[in-house]
N, C-alpha and C positions, 0 to 999 in steps of 0.2 A: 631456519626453524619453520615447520610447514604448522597450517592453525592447529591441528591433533594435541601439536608437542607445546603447542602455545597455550592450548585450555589447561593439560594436565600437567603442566610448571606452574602454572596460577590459580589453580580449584581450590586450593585452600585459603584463597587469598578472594579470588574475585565470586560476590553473593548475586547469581544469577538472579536467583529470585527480586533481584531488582529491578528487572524487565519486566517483572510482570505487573502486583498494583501498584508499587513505588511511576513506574512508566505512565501505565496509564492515567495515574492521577495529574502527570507533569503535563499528558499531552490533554487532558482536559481544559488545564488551563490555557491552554492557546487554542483550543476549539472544544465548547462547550456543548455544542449540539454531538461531538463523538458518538454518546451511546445513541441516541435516536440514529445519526448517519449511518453507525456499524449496525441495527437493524434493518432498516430499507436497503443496503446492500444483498446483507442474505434474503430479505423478501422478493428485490426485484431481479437475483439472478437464479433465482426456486432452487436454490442450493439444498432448502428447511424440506422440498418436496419429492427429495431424492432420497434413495437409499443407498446407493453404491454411486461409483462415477469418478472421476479425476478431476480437481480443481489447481487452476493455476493464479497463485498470487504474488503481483509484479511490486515490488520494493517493499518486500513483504516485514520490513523489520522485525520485530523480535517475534512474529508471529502471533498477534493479537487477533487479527480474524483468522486465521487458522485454530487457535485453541475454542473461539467461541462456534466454530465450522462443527468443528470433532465433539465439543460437548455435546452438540445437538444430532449431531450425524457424526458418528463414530467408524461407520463403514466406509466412508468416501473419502479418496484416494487425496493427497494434498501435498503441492509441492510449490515452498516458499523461493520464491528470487530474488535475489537483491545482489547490489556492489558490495558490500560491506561485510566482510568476512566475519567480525563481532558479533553483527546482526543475524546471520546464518546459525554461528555457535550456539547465539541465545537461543535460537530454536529447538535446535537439538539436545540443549540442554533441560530446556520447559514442556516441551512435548515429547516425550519420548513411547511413542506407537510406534511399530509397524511400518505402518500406511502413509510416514511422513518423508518426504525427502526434501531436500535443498539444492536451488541451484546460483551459482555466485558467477554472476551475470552484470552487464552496462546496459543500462536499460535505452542510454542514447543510442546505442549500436544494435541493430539488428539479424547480427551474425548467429548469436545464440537459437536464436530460431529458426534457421534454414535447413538444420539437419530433421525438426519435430514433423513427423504425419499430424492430419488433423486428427487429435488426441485428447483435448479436452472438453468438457460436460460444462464448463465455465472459467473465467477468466475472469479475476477483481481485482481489486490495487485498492488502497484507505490511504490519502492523504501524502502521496509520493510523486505524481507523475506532474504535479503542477511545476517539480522544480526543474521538467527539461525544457527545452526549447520549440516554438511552435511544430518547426521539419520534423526535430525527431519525435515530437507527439504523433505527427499524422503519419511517421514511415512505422511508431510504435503499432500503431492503430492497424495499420494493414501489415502485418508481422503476425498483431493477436486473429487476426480474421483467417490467414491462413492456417492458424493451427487449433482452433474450434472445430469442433466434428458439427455437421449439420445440426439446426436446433439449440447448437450454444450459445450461452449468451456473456456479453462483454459489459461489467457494470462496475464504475470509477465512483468513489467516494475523494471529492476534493473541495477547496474554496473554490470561489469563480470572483470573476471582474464584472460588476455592473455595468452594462453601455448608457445606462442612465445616470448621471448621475445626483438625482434626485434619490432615484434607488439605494444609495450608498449614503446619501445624507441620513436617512430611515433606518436602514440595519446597522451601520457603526455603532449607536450609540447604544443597540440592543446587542451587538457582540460584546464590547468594552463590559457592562454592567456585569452579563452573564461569565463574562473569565473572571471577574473581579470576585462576584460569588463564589466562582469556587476556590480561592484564595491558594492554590497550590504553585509547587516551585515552577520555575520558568526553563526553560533548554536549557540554559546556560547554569542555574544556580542546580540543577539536577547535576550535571557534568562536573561542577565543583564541588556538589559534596560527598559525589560518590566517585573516586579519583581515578575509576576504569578507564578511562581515555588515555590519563597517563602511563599505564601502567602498559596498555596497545598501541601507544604510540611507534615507538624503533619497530613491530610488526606493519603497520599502514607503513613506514614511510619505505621499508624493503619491498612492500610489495605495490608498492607507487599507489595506492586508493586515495584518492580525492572525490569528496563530497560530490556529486552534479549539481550542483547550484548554476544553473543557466538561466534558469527561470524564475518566476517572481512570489513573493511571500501569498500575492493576491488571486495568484491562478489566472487563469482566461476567460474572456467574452463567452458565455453559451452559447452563440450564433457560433463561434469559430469549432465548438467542440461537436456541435452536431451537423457541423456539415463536413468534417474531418471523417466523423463515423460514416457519413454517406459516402466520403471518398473512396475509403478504404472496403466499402461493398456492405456495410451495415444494412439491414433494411429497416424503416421504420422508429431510427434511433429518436431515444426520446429522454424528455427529464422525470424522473421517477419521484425525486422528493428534493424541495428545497427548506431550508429555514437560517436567517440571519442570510448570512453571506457564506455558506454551505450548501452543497449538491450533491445528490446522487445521478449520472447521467451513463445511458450504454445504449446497446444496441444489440440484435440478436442477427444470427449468423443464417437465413431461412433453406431449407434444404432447396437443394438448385434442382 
């Protein structure tokens, strides 16, 4: 059963529309600063100051900044990536333009991208890439720089690791409060009481998809992510906005 034949045996069963604010209420609770982070993303990749263009977003789940991309810029071209064939569906299922495509991609592996010219106007990720591992961040990183058309830029919304940790004494205790406010379900009581997992289950395990969980709940040192962006040919990579224990950080592609 290819995923086509697996949405429409289950559409009368399975309520997309639960990716959408059922989703983002769950993932507020585990990062409270979301809406401000999914703003400084679209500020600091001038997505908001384009009108046409092709954007690429890496573990792009159910396409949360691709719908708030389109509401605001409806012309630019947008194509979501992830492992997660579910996650791809919900796409397709919630945004349904045109100008949207999906690609079901390992984002540890960067096979996916040797066939792409440089084609993209920008390149983002919200809250995905902290879970690979340091190598495959930095071979991700020079992967996304080969296929930026000059001028693009590459902007990562994730947690990070304090190297101080005086630093992490001080925001803990302003994360913790700030999920607490929002008082909503957690990953796990989301997945139990909307029973889609099980019902996608015998589909994941045919199609062998396992989680990438390499990496840590806490993300990485900012020293390690901007000197990775340097590796990889970044010029200039810098931290666009922080708050709590939340980052926006990238780097621009400068025409050679």
């Amino acid at each position: 059963m290819n995923l086509q034949e697996w949405i429409e045996k289950n559409r009368g069963v399975v309520d997309w529309s639960l990716f959408d604010e059922p989703w983002d209420a769950m993932q507020l609770t585990h990062n409270p600063f979301r809406t401000e982070q999914i703003d400084a993303i679209l500020t600091a990749s001038r997505l908001l100051q384009k009108r046409t263009g092709t954007v690429l977003d890496l573990g792009c789940g159910p396409g949360v900044l691709g719908r708030q991309i389109l509401n605001q810029r409806p012309h630019l071209h947008y194509i979501g990536a992830d492992g997660d064939p579910l996650m791809l569906a919900a796409v397709g299922e919630l945004v349904s333009v045109p100008n949207v495509r999906t690609m079901l991609v390992d984002l540890r592996k960067t096979e996916w991208a040797e066939g792409l010219t440089p084609q993209f106007d920008s390149v983002v990720s919200l809250t995905a890439l902290h879970w690979l591992s340091q190598p495959h961040q930095r071979a991700l990183y020079g992967a996304v720089y080969q296929i930026l058309k000059p001028g693009g830029t590459f902007v990562v919304g994730d947690p990070y690791a304090p190297e101080d940790p005086e630093e992490r004494k001080e925001f803990d205790p302003l994360e913790e409060l700030a999920k607490q406010n929002e008082g909503g379900q957690t990953w796990e009581e989301f997945w139990t009481r909307y029973p889609i997992r099980q019902l996608y289950a015998d589909y994941h395990k045919d199609k062998g998809y396992q989680e990438p969980c390499e990496g840590t709940d806490d993300g990485y040192p900012l020293s390690f992510q901007l000197n990775a962006l340097r590796e990889a040919g970044f010029g200039k990579p810098a931290i666009f906005w922080k708050k709590g224990l939340r980052v926006v950080y990238g780097g621009m592609k400068y025409d050679s």
